[in-house]
C-alpha positions as CSV (number, residue, x, y, z in Angstrom):
1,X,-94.5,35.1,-86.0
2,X,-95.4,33.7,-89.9
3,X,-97.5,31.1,-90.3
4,X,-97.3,28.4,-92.6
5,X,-99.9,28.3,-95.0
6,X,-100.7,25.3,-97.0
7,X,-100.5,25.1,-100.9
8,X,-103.8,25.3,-102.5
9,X,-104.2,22.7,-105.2
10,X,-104.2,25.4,-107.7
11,X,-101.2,26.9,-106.6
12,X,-99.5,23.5,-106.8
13,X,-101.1,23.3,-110.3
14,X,-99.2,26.2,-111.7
15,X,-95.9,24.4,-110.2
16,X,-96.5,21.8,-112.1
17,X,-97.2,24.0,-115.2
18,X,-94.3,25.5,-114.8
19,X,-91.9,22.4,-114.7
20,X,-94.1,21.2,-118.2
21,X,-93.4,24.6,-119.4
22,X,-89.7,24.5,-118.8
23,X,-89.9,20.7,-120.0
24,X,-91.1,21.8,-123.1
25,X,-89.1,24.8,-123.6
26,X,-86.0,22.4,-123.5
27,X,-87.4,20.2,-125.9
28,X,-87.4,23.5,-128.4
29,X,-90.9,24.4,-128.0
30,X,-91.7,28.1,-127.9
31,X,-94.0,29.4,-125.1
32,X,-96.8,31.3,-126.0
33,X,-99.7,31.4,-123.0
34,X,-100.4,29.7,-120.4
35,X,-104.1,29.4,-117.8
36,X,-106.2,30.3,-121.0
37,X,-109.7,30.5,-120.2
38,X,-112.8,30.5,-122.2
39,X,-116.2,29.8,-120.8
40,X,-115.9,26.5,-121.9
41,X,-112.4,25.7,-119.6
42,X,-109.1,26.3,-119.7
43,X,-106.0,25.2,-121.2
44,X,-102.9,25.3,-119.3
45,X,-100.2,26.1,-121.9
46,X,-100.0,27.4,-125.7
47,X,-96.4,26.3,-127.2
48,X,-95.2,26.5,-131.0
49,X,-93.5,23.6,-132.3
50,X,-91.9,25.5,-135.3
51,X,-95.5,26.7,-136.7
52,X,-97.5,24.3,-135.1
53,X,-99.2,25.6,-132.0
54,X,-99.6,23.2,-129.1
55,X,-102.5,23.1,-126.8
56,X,-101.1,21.3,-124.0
57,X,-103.0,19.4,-121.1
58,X,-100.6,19.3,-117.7
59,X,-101.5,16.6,-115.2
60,X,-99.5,15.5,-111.9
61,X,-100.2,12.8,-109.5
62,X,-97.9,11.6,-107.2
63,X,-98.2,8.4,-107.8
64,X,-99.7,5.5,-110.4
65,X,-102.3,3.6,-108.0
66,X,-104.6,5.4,-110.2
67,X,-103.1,4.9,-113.5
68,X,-101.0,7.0,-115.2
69,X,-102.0,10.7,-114.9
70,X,-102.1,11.3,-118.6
71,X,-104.7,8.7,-118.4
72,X,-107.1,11.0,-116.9
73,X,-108.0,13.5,-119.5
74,X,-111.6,12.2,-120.2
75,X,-113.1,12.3,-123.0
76,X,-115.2,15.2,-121.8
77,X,-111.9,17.3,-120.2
78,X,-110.5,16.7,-124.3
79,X,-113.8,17.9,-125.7
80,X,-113.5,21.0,-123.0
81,X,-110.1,21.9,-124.4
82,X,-111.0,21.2,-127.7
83,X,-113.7,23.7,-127.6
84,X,-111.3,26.3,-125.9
85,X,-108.9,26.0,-128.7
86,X,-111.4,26.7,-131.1
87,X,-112.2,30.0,-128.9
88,X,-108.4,30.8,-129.2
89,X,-108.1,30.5,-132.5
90,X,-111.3,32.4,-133.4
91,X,-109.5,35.3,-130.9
92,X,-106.3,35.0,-132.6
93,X,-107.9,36.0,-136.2
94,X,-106.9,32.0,-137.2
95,X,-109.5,28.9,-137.7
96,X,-108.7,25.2,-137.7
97,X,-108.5,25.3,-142.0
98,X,-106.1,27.9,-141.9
99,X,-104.0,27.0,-138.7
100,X,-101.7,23.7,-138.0
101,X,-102.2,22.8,-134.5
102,X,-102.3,19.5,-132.2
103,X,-103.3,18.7,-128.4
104,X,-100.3,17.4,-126.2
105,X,-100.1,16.0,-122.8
106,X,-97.5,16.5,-120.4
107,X,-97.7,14.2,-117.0
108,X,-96.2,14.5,-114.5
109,X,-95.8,11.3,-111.9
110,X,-93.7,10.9,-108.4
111,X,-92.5,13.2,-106.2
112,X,-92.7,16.7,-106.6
113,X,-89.4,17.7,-106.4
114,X,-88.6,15.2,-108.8
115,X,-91.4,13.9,-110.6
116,X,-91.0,12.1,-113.8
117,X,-92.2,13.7,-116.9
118,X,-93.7,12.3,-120.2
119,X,-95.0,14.0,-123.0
120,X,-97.6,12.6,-125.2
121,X,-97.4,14.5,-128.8
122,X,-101.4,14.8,-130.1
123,X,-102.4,13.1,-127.6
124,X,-106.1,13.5,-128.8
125,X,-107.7,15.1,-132.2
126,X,-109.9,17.3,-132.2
127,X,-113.6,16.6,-134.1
């Protein structure tokens, strides 16, 4: 008999990447990466907009009682990510003077078969 085991918030995470990836992807963005890690954090997916790359934030929640889910990438979460693109760069052989790049959010909101997307071009700058 096979029992049922219960998503994992992380495995429910990479859904949810995976519907922003696909998102993106029809909205002509080019994947790249995603689940980067640094020792600083993580960011969940690397897309080219023509030669821009994108270092995008995914975020789900099923619904707004909380506010928007886009709404929760804190300040420190953006600095976190910030710091992680700067690692990627600096692995890539490229630098912030040399490099055009931009943080996105995607968020996701409803149910998760069907959740409503929206996508917030530079949604933060990096200092």
């Amino acid at each position: 008999m096979l029992k049922w085991i219960k998503p994992t918030n992380r495995s429910k995470g990479f859904l949810f990447e995976e519907l922003a990836k696909n998102y993106l992807i029809t909205n002509q963005l080019e994947f790249v990466e995603s689940n980067f890690y640094s020792r600083f954090g993580e960011i969940d997916l690397i897309m080219k907009d023509g030669k821009t790359l994108v270092f995008v934030e995914v975020k789900y929640r099923k619904s707004d009682r909380f506010g928007n889910p886009s709404a929760l990438v804190s300040l420190s979460k953006q600095k976190k990510i910030i710091k992680t693109a700067k690692f990627y760069l600096l692995k890539k052989q490229l630098n912030e003077y040399n490099s055009y790049f931009r943080y996105d959010v995607v968020s996701l909101l409803g149910p998760a078969d069907n959740p409503q997307i929206t996508w917030l071009k530079n949604a933060f700058y990096g200092v």
